[in-house]
VEXTITI-587614 format. One record per atom (N, C-alpha, C): residue in three letters; x, y, z negated. Coordinates in steps of 0.2 Angstrom, whole numbers, m for minus. Atoms other than C-alpha are relative to their C-alpha. Layout:
<recs>
+-----+-------+-------+-------+
: res :    xx :    yy :    zz :
+-----+-------+-------+-------+
: ala :     X :     Y :     Z :
...
+-----+-------+-------+-------+
</recs>
This chain:
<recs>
+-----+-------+-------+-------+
: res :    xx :    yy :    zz :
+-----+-------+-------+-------+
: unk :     7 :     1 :    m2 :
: unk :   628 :   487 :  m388 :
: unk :    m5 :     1 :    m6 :
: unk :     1 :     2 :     8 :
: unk :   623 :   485 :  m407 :
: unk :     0 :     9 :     0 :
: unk :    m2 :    m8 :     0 :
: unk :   627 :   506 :  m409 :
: unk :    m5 :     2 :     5 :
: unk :     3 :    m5 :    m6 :
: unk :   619 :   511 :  m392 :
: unk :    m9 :    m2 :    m2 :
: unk :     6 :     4 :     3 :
: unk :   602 :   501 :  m400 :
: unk :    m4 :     6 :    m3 :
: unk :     0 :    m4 :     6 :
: unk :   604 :   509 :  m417 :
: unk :    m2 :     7 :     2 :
: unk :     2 :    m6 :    m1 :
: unk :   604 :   525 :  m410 :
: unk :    m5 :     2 :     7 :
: unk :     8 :     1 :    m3 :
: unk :   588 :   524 :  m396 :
: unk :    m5 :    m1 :    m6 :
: unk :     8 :     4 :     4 :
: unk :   577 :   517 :  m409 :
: unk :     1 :     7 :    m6 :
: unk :    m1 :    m4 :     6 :
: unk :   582 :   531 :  m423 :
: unk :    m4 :     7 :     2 :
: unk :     5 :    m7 :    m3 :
: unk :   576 :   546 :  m410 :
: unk :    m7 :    m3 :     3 :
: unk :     4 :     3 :    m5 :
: unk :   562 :   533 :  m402 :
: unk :    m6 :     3 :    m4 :
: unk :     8 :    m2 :     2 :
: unk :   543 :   541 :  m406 :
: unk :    m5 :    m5 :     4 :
: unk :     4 :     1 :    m3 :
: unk :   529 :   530 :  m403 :
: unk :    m4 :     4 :     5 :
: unk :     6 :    m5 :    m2 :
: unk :   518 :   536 :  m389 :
: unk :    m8 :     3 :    m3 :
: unk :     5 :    m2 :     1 :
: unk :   501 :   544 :  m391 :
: unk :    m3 :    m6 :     5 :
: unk :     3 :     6 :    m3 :
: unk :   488 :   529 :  m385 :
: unk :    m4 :     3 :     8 :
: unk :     4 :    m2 :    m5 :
: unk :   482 :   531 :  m367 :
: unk :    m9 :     1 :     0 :
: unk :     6 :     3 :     0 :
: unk :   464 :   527 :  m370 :
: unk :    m1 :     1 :    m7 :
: unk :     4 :    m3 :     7 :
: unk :   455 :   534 :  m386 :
: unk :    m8 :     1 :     0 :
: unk :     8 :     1 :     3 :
: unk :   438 :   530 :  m384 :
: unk :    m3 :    m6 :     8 :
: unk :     3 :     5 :    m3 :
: unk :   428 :   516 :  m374 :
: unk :     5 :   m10 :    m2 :
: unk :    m1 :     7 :     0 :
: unk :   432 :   499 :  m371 :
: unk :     8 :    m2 :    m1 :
: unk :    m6 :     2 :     0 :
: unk :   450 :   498 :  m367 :
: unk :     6 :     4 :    m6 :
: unk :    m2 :    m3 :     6 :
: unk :   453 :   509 :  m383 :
: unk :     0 :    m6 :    m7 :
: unk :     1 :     4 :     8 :
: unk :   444 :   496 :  m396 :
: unk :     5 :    m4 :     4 :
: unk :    m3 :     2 :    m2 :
: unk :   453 :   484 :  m385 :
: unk :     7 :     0 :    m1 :
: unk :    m9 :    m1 :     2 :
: unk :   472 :   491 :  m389 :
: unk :     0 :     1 :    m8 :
: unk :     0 :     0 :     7 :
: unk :   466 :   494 :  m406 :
: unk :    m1 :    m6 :    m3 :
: unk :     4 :     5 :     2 :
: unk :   460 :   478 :  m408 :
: unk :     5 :    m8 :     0 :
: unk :    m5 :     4 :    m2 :
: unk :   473 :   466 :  m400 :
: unk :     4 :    m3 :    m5 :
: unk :    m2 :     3 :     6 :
: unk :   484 :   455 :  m410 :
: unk :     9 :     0 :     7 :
: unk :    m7 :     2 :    m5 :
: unk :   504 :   453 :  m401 :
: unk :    m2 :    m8 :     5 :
: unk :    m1 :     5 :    m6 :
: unk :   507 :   440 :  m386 :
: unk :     2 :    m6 :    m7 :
: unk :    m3 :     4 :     5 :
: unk :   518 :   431 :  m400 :
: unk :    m7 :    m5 :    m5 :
: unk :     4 :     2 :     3 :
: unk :   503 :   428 :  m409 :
: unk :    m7 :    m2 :     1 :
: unk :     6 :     1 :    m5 :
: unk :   489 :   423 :  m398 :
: unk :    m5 :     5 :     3 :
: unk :     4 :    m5 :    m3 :
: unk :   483 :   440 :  m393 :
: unk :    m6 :    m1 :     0 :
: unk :     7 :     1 :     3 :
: unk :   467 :   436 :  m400 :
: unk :    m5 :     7 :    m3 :
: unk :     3 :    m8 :     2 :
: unk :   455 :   451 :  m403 :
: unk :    m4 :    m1 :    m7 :
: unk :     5 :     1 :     7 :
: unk :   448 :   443 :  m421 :
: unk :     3 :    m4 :     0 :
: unk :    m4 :     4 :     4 :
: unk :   461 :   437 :  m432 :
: unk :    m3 :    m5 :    m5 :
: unk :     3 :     5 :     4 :
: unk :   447 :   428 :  m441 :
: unk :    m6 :    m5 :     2 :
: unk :     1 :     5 :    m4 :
: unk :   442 :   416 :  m429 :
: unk :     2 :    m8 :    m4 :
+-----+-------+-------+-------+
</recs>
């Protein structure tokens, strides 16, 4: 499983972002992970 992993992720290219201008752009720019309170301002 561990092999079949290593090898997906090695040819994986992030996408191009759907959304490049307006709201739901700064929004994906802006975001922080679920992990980490998905917060849009880390200095809060």
């Amino acid at each position: 499983m561990k092999i079949k992993l290593k090898k997906r992720l090695k040819v994986w290219t992030q996408p191009k972002p759907r959304y490049t201008a307006g709201v739901l752009a700064k929004y994906a720019h802006l975001v922080n992970s679920a992990h980490l309170g998905a917060v849009t301002d880390a200095n809060l």
